[in-house]
PyMOL commands that place a pseudoatom at each C-alpha (Angstrom):
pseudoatom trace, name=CA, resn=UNK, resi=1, chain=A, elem=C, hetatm=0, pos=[165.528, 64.952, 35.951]
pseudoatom trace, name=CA, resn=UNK, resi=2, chain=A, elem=C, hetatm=0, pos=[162.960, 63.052, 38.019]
pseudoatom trace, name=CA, resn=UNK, resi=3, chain=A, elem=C, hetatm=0, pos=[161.731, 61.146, 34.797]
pseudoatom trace, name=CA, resn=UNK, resi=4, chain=A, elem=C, hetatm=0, pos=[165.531, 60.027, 34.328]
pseudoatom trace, name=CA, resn=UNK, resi=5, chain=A, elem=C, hetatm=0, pos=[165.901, 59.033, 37.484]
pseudoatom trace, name=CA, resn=UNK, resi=6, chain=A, elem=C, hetatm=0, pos=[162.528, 56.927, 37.294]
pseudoatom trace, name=CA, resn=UNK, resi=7, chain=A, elem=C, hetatm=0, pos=[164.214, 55.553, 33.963]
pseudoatom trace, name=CA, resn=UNK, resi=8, chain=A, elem=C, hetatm=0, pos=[167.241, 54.698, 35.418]
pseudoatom trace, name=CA, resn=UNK, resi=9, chain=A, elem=C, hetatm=0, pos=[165.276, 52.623, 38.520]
pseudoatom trace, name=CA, resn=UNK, resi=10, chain=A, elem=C, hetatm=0, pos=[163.538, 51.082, 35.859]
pseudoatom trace, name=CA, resn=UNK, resi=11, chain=A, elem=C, hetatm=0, pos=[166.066, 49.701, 33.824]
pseudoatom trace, name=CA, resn=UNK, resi=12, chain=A, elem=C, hetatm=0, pos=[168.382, 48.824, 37.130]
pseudoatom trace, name=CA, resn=UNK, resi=13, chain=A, elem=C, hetatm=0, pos=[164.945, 46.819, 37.758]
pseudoatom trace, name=CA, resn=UNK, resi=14, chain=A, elem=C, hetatm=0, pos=[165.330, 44.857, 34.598]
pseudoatom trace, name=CA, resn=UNK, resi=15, chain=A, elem=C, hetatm=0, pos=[168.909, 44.138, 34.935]
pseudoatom trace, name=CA, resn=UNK, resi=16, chain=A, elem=C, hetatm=0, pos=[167.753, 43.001, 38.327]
pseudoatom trace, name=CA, resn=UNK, resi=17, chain=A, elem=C, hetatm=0, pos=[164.948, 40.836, 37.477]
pseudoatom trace, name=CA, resn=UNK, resi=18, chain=A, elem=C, hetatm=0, pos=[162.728, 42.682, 39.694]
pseudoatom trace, name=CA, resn=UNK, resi=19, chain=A, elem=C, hetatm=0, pos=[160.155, 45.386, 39.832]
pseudoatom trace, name=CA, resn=UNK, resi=20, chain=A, elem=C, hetatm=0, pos=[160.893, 48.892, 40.214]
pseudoatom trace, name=CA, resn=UNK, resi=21, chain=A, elem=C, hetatm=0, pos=[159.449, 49.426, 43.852]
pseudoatom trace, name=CA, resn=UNK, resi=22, chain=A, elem=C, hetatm=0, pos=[161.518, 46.344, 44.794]
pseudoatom trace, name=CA, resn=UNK, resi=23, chain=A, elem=C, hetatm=0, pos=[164.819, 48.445, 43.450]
pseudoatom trace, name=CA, resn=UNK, resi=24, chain=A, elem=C, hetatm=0, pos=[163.452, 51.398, 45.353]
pseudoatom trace, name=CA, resn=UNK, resi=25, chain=A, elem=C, hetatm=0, pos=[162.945, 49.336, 48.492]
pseudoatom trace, name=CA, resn=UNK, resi=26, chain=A, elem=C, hetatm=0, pos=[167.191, 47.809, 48.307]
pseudoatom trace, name=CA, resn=UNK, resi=27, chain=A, elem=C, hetatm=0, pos=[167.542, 51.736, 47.310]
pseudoatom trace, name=CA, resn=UNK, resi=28, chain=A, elem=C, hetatm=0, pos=[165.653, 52.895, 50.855]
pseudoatom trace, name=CA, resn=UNK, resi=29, chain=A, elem=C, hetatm=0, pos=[167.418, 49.823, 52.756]
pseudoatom trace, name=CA, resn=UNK, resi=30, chain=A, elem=C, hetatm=0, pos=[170.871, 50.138, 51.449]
pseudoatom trace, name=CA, resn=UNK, resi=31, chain=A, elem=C, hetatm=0, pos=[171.117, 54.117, 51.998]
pseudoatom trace, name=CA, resn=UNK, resi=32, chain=A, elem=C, hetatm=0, pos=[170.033, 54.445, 55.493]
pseudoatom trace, name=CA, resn=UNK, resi=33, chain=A, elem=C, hetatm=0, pos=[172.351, 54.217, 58.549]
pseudoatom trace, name=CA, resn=UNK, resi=34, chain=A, elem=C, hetatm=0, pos=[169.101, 53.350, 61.347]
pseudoatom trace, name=CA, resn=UNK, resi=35, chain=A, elem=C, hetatm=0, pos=[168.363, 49.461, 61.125]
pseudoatom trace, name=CA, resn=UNK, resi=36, chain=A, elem=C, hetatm=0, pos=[164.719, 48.946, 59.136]
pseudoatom trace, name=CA, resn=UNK, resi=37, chain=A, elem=C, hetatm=0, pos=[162.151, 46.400, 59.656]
pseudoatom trace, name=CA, resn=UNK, resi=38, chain=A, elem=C, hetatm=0, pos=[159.161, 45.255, 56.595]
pseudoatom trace, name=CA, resn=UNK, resi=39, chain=A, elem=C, hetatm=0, pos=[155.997, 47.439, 58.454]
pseudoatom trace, name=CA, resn=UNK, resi=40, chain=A, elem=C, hetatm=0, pos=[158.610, 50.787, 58.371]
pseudoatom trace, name=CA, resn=UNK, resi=41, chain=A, elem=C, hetatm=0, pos=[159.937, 50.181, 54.680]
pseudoatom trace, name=CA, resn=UNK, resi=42, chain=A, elem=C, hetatm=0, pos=[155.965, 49.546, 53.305]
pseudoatom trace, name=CA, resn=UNK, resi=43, chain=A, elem=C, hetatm=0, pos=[155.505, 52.937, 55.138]
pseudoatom trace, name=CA, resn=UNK, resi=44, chain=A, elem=C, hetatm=0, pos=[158.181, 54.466, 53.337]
pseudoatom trace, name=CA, resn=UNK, resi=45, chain=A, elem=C, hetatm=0, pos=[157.297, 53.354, 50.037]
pseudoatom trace, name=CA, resn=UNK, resi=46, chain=A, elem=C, hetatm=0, pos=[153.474, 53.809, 50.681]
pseudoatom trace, name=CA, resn=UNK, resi=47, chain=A, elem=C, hetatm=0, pos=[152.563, 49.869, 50.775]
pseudoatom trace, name=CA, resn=UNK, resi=48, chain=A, elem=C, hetatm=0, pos=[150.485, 48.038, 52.936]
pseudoatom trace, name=CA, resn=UNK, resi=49, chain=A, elem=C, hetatm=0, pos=[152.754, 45.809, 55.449]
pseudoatom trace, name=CA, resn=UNK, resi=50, chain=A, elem=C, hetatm=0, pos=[151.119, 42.718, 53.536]
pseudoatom trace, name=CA, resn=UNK, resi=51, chain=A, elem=C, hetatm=0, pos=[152.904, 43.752, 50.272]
pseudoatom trace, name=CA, resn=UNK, resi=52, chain=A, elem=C, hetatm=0, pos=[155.783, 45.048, 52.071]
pseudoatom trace, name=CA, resn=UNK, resi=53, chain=A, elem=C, hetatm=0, pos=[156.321, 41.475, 53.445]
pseudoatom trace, name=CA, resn=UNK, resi=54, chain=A, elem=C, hetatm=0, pos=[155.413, 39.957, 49.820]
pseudoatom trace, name=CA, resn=UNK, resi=55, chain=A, elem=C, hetatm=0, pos=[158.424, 42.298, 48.526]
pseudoatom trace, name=CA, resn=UNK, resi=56, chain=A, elem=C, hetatm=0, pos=[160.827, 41.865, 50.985]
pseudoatom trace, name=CA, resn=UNK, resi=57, chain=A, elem=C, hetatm=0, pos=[160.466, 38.057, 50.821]
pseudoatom trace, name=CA, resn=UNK, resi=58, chain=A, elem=C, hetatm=0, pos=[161.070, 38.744, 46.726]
pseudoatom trace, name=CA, resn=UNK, resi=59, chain=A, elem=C, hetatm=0, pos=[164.876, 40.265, 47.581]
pseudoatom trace, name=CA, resn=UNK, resi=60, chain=A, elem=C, hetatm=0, pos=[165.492, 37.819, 50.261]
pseudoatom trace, name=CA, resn=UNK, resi=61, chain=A, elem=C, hetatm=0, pos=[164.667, 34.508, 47.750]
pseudoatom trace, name=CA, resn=UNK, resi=62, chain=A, elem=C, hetatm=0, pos=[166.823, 36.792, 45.188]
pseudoatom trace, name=CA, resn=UNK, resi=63, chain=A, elem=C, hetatm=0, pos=[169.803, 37.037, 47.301]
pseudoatom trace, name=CA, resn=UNK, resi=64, chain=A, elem=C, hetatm=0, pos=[169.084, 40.515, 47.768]
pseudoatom trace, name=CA, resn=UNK, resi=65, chain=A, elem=C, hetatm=0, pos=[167.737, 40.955, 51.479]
pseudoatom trace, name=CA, resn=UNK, resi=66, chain=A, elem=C, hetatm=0, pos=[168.553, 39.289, 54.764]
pseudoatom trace, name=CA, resn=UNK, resi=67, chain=A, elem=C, hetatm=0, pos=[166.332, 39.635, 57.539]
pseudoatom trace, name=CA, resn=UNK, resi=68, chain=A, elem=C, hetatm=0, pos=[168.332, 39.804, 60.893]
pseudoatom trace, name=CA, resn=UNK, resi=69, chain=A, elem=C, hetatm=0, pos=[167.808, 40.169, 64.427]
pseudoatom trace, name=CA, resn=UNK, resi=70, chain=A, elem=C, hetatm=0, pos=[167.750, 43.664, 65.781]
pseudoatom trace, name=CA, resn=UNK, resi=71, chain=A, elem=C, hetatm=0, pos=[170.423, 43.804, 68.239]
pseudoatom trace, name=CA, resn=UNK, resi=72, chain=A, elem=C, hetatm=0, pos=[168.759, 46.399, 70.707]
pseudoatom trace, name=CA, resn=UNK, resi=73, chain=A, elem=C, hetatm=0, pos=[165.487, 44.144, 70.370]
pseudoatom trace, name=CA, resn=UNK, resi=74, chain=A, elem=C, hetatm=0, pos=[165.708, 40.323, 69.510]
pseudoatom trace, name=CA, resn=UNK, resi=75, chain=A, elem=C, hetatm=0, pos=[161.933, 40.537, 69.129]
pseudoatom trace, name=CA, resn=UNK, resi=76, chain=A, elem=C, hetatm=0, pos=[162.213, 42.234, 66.173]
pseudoatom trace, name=CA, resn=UNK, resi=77, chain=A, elem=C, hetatm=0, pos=[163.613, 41.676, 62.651]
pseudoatom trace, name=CA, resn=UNK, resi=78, chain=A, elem=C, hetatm=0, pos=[165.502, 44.267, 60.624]
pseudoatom trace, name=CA, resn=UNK, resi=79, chain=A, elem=C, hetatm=0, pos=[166.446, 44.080, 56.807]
pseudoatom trace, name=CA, resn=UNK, resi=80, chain=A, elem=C, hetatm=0, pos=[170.036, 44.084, 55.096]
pseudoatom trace, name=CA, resn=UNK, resi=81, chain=A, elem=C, hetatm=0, pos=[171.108, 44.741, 51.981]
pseudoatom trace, name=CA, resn=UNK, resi=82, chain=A, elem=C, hetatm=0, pos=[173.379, 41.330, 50.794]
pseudoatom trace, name=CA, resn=UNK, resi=83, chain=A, elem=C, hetatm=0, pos=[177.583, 41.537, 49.531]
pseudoatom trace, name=CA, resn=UNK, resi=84, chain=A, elem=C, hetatm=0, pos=[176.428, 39.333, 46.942]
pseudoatom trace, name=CA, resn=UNK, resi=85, chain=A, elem=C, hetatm=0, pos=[173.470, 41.825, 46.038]
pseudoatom trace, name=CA, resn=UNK, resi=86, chain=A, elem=C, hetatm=0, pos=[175.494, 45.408, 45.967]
pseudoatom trace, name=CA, resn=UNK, resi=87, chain=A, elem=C, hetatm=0, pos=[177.729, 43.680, 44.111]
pseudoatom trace, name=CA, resn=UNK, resi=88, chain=A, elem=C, hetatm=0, pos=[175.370, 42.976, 41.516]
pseudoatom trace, name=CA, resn=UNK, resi=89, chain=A, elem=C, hetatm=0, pos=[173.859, 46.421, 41.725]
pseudoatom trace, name=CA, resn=UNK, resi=90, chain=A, elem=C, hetatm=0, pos=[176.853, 47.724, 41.174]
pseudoatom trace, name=CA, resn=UNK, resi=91, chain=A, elem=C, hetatm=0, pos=[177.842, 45.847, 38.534]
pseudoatom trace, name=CA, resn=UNK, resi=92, chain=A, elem=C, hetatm=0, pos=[174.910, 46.713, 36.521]
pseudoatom trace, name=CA, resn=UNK, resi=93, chain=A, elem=C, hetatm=0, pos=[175.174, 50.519, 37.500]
pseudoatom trace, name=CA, resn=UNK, resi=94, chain=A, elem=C, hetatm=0, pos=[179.115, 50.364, 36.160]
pseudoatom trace, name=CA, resn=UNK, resi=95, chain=A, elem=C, hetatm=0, pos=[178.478, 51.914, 32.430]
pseudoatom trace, name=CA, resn=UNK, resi=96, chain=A, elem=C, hetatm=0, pos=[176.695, 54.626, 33.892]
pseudoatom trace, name=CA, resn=UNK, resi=97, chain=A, elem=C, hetatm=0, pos=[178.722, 55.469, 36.525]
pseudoatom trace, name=CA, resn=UNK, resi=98, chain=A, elem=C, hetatm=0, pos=[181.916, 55.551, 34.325]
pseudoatom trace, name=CA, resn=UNK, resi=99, chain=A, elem=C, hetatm=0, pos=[180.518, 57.481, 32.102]
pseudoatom trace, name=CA, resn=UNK, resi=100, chain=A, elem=C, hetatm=0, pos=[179.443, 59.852, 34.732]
pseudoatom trace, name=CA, resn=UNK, resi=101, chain=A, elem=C, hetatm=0, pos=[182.960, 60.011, 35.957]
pseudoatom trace, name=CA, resn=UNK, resi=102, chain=A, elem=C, hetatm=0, pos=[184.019, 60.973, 32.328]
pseudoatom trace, name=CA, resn=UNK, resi=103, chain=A, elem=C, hetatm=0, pos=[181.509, 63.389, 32.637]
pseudoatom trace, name=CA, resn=UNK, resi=104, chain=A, elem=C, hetatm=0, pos=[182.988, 64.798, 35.910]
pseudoatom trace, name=CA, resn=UNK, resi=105, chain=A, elem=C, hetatm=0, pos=[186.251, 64.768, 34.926]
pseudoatom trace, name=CA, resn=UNK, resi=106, chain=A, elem=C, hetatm=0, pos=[186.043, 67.557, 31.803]
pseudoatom trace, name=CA, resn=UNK, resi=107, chain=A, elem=C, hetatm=0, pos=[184.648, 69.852, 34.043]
pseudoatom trace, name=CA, resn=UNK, resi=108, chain=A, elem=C, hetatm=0, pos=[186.966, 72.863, 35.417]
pseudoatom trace, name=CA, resn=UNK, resi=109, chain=A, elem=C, hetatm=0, pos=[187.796, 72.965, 39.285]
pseudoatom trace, name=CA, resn=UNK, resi=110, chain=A, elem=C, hetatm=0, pos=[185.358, 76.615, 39.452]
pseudoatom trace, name=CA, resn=UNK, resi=111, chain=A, elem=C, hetatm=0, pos=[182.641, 74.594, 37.374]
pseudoatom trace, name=CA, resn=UNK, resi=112, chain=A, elem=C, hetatm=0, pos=[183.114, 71.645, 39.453]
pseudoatom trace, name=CA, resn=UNK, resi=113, chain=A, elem=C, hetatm=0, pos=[182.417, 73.520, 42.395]
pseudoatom trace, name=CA, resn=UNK, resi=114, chain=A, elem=C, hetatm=0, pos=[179.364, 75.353, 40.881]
pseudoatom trace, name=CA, resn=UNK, resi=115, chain=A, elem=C, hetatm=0, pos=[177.733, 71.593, 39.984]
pseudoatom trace, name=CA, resn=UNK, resi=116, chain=A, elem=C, hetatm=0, pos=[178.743, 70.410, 43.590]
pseudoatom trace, name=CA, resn=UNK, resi=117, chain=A, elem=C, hetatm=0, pos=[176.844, 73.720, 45.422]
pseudoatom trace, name=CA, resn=UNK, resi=118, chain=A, elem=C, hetatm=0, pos=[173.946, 73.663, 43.007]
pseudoatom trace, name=CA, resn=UNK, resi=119, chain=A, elem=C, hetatm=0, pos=[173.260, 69.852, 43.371]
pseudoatom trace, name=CA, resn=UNK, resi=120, chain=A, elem=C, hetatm=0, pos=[173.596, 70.248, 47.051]
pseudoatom trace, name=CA, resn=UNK, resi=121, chain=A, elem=C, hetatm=0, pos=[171.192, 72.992, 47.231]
pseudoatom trace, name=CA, resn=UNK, resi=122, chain=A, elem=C, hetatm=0, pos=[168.777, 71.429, 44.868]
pseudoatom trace, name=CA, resn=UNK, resi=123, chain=A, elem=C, hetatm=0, pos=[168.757, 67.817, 47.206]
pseudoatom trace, name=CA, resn=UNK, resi=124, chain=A, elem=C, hetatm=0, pos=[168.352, 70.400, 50.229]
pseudoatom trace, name=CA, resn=UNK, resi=125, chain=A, elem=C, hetatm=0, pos=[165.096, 71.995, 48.838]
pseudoatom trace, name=CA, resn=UNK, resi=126, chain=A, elem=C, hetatm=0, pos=[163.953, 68.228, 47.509]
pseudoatom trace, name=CA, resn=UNK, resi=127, chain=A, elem=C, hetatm=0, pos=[164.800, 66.494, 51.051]
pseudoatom trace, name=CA, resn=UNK, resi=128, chain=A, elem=C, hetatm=0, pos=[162.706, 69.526, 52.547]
pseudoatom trace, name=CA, resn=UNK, resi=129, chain=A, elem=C, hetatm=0, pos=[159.910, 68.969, 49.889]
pseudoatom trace, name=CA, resn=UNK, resi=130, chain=A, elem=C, hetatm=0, pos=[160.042, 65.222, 51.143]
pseudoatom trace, name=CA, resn=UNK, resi=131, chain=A, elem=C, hetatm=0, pos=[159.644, 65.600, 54.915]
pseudoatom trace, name=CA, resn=UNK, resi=132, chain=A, elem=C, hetatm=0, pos=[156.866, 67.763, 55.720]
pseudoatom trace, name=CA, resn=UNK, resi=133, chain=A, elem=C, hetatm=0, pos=[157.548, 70.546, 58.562]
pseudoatom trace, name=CA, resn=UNK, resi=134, chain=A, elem=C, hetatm=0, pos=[161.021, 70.941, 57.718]
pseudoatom trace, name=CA, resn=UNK, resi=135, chain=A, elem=C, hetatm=0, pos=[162.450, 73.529, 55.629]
pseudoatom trace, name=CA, resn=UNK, resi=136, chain=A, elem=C, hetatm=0, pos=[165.588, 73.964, 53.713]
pseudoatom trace, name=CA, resn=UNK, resi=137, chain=A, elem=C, hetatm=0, pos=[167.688, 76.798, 53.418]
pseudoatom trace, name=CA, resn=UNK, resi=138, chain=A, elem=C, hetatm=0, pos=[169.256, 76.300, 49.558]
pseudoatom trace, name=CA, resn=UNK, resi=139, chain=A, elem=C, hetatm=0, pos=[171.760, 78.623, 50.469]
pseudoatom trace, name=CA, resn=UNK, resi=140, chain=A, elem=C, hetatm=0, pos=[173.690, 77.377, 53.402]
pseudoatom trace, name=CA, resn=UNK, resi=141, chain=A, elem=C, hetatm=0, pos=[173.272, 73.501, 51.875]
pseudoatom trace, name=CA, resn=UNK, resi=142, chain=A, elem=C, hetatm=0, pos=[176.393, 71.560, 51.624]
pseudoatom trace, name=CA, resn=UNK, resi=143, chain=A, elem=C, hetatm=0, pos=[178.121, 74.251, 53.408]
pseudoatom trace, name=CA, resn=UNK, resi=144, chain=A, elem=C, hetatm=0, pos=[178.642, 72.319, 56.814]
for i in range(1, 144): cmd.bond("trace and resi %d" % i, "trace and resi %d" % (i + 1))
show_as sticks, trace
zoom trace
């Protein structure tokens, strides 16, 4: 599943014109709710803040990125994903997704529910895996 998923970034990449850390950097930028600046997302993705900035001024010249002013802190600069650039993403991610929903949609309510509780377990243990010091509790994920 993890090799998919690295297939899928890659190929998103292409569609993109851009390099696969750059479509796990929109990824990082576009799914969290906290504003982000260029040092925090090269620590995310392991970069130094020099190749963080090189990347992030790749998705703003691609239409990509904006860099805005934080509001709680003028001094610094946070980074947004674009309209233009979801749209885009999404665009290319279409096919897949519809065929996803097919997917979805021949499954029974009780084997719906089994998918739903499994996958929700499963990103528990992984999100646990991923942040060092926490630990999951498969059983009670999704459950809130």
């Amino acid at each position: 599943m993890l090799q998919t998923g690295r297939e899928m970034q890659a190929t998103l990449a292409r569609g993109l014109g851009l390099r696969v850390t750059d479509v796990q950097a929109l990824d990082y930028v576009a799914s969290i709710e906290e504003p982000i600046g260029t040092v925090e997302l090269g620590d995310r993705l392991g970069i130094r803040s020099a190749s963080a900035a090189v990347l992030v001024d790749r998705l703003v010249a691609a239409g990509h990125l904006v860099r805005e002013p934080d509001p709680a802190d003028r001094r610094r600069v946070t980074l947004t994903p674009t309209t233009d650039g979801r749209t885009e993403v999404r665009a290319l991610l279409a096919p897949m997704l519809d065929a996803l929903t097919e997917v979805i949609s021949r499954l029974e309510e009780s084997e719906a529910e089994t998918v739903l509780r499994f996958l929700q377990q499963a990103a528990a243990v992984m999100h646990a895996y991923a942040a060092p010091g926490q630990t999951a509790d498969p059983d009670t994920a999704g459950q809130e």
